[in-house]
C-alpha positions in Angstrom: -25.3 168.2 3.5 -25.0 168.6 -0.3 -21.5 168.7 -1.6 -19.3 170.9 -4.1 -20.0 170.0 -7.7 -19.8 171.8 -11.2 -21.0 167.9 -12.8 -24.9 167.9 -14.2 -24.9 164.3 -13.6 -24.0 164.6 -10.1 -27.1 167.4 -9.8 -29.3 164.9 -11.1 -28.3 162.3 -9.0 -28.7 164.8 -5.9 -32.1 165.8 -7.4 -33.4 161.7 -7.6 -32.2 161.3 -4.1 -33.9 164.1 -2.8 -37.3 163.9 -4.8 -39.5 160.8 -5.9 -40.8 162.8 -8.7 -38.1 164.8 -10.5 -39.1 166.8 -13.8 -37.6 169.2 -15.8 -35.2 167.3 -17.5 -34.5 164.2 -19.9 -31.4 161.7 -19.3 -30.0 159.2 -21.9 -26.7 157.2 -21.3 -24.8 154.8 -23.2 -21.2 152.6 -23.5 -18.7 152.4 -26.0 -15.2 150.7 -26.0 -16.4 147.8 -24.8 -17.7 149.3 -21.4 -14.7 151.2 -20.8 -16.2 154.8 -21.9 -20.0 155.6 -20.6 -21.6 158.9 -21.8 -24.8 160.3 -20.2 -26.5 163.2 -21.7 -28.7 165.3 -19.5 -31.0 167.8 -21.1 -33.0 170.8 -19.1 -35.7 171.3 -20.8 -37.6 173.9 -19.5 -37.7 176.5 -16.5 -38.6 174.1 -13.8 -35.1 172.1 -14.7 -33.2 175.2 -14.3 -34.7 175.9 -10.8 -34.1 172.3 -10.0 -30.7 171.9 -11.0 -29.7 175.6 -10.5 -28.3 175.4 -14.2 -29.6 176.9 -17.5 -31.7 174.7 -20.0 -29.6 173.1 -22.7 -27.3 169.9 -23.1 -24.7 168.5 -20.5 -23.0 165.9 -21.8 -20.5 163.6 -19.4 -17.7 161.4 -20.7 -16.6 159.0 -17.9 -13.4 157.2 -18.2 -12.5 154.9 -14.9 -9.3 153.7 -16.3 -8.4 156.9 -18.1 -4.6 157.2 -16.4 -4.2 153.4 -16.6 -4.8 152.5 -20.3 -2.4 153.1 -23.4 -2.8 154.4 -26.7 -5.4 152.5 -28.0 -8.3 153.8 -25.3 -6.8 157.2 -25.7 -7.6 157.7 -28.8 -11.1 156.2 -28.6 -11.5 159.2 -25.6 -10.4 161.6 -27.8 -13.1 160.4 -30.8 -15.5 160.1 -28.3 -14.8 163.9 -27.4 -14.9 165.1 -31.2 -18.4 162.6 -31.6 -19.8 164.7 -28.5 -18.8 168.3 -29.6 -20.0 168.0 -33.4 -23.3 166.6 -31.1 -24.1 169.9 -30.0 -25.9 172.3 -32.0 -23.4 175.1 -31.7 -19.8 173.6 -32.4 -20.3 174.4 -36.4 -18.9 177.8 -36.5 -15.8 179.3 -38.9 -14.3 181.5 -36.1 -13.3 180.2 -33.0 -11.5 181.6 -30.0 -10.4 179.0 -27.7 -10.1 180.1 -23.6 -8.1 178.3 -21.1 -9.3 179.5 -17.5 -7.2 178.6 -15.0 -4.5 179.1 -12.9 -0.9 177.5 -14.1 0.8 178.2 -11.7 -1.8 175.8 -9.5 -1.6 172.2 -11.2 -5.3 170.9 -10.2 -6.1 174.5 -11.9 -3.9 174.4 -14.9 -6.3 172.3 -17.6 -7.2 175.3 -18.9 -4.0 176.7 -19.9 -2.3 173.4 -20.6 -4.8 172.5 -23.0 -4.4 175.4 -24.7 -0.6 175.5 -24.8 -1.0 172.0 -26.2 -3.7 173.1 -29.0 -2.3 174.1 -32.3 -4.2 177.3 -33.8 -4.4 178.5 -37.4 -5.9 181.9 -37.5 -2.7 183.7 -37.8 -1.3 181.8 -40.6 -4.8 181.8 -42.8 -4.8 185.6 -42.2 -1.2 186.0 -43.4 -1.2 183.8 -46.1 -4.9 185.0 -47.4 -5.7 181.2 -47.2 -9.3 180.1 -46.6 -10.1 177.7 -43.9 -13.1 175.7 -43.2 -12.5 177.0 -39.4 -10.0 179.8 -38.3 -9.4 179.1 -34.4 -7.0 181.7 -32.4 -6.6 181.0 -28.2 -6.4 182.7 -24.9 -5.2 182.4 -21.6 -6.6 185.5 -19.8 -5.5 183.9 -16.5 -7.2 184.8 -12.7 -7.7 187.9 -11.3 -4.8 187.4 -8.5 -2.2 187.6 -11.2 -4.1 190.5 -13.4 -6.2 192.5 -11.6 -9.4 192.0 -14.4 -12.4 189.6 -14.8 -11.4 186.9 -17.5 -15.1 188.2 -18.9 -13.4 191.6 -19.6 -10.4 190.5 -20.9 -12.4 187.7 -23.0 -14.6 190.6 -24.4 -11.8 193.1 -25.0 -10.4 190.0 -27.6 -14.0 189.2 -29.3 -14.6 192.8 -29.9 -11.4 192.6 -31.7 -11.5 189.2 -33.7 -14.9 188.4 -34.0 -15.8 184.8 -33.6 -18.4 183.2 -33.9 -18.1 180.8 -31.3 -16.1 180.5 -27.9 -15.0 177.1 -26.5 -14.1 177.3 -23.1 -12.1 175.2 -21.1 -11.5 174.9 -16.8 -11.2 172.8 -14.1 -14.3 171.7 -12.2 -15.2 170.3 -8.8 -17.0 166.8 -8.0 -18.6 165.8 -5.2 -17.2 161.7 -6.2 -14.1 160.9 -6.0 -14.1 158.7 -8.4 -15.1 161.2 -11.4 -11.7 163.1 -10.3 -9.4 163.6 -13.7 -12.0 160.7 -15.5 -14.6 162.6 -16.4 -15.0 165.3 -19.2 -18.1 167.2 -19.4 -19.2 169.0 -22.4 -22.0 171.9 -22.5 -23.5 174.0 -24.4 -24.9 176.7 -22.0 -21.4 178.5 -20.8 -19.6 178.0 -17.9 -19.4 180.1 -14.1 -15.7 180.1 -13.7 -14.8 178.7 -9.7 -19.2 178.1 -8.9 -18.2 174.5 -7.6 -15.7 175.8 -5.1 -18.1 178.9 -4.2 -15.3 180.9 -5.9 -17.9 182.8 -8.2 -16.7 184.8 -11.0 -18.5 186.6 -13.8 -20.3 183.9 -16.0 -19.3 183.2 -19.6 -22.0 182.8 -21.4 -23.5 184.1 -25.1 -26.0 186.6 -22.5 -22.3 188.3 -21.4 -20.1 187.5 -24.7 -23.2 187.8 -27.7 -21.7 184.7 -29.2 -22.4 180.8 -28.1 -19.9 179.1 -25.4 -19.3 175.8 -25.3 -17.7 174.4 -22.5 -15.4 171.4 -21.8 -14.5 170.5 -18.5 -12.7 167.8 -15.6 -13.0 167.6 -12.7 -10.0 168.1 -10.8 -10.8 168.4 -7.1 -13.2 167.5 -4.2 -14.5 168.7 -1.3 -13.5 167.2 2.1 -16.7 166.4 2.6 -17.0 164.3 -0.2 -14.1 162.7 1.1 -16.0 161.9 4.4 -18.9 161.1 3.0 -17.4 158.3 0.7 -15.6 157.0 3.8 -18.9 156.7 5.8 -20.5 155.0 2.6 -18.4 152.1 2.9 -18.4 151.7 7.2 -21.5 149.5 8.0 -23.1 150.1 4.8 -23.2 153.1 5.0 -25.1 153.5 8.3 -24.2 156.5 10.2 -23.2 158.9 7.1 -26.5 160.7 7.0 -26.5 161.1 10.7 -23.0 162.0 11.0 -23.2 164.6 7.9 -26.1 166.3 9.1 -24.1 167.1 12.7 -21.7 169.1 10.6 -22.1 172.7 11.8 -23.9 174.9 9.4 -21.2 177.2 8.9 -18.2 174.0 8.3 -17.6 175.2 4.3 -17.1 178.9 5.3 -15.1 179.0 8.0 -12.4 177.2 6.6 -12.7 173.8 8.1 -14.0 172.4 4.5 -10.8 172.2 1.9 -10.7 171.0 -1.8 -7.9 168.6 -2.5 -6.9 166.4 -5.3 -4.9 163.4 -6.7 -0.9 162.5 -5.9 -0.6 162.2 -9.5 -2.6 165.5 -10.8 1.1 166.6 -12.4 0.6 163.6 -14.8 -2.9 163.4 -15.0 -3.6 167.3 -15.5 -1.0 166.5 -18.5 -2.7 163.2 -20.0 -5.8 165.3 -19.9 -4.5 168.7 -21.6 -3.4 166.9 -24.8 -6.9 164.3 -24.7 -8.8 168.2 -25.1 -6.3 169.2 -27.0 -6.1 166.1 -29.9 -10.1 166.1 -29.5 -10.5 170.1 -30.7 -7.8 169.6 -33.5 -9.4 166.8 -34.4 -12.8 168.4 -34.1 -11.5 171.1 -36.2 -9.2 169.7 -38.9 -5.9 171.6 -36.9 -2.6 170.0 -37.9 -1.0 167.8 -34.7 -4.4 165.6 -34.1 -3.7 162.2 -32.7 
């Protein structure tokens, strides 16, 4: 039984384990801070990656931290260069206008990144336009939050704004799902191919991508939540070796994620963690983008 996950890496490793031969795709990975930070980079390259992987062609870039909510200062801000190194890596990140998206829910903490980063990001658009002042990069945000609370698609209310302010480039950023709990609020993934708002809980909404919005997306996300599943699974994994996990998984009725038996659920500490991780995003774009209030 496959579990939730929004991670590429965690599609490629579901992809090796289920095929001898996998294509589609190149993989690179590398460590810096002395071990402490590994980045993999995982590029679909052509149509039979995307069927493979369920995800369009272009880079996914992961940023894996285990000690991210046990180190100091220091490692913090080697996460947050790390972060700016990755974005300026992608081919779209150059751009003068920005608009920066939080999606999320605040009022849910393990759903809050999106808006907490934002909150925590300082923006300059407003002050270049009324002091006439020229900026290497105006950047303006949004929280457009879910449609429980308004009623609207965060496409149409993200399209509504661009039609308006014309950026060049949207940066998105949301909490994901992982099928490890171990990636859970230590792991940042980058991309430059949009993002499907809720696909890792089977929560689909509208996707944002430059197909919907006519400008790139880049997205930056954590993982914030897993299945129960994954819970299990990693349970079985460590009982005998991992004998009976395959056998007990694949007695799990057909129907166990849709009729409520399957939950997401996340850390004690996602208050604090969900916080530690708004301003890492948040240093990392101001950094990325000369904003005042960088690390």
């Amino acid at each position: 039984m496959n579990t939730h996950t929004d991670l590429a890496i965690e599609l490629k490793e579901q992809l090796e384990e289920a095929v001898s031969d996998a294509g589609g795709y190149t993989f690179e990975e590398h460590q810096e801070a002395g071990g402490q930070i590994r980045i993999s980079r995982v590029q679909i390259t052509n149509e039979v990656g995307e069927r493979q992987f369920g995800r369009k062609r272009g880079t996914y870039i992961t940023i894996e931290v285990p000690q991210m909510h046990q180190a100091g200062v220091a490692l913090h801000k080697r996460i947050v260069s790390c972060v700016v190194k990755q974005i300026r890596s992608t081919a779209i990140w150059d751009q003068p206008d920005i608009l920066l998206v939080g999606i999320g829910n605040r009022d849910i903490t393990s759903d809050a990144l999106g808006p907490c980063t934002v909150s925590a990001t300082c923006v300059n658009r407003h002050r270049n336009l009324l002091m006439n002042h020229a900026a290497a990069y105006n950047v303006s945000a949004l929280v457009p939050g879910v449609m429980s609370q308004t009623g609207m698609e965060s496409l149409d209310i993200i399209k509504g704004v661009i039609s308006q302010t014309h950026p060049k480039l949207l940066i998105v950023v949301d909490a994901l799902a992982s099928r490890s709990m171990h990636r859970v609020n230590r792991t940042i993934q980058i991309s430059d191919t949009g993002i499907a708002p809720g696909s890792g809980l089977k929560n689909y909404r509208l996707v944002l991508d430059k197909e919907a919005l006519g400008i790139p997306v880049l997205a930056i996300g954590v993982p914030t939540v897993v299945s129960t599943v994954t819970i299990l699974a990693d349970m079985l994994e460590g009982i005998a070796g991992g004998k009976w996990k395959d056998e007990i998984l694949a007695s799990l009725p057909e129907n166990f994620s849709e009729n409520g038996s399957d939950m997401f659920v996340t850390t004690k500490n996602i208050d604090e963690e969900i916080q530690c991780l708004s301003l890492i995003l948040s240093h990392a774009i101001e950094e990325c983008y000369g904003l005042t209030g960088a690390i």
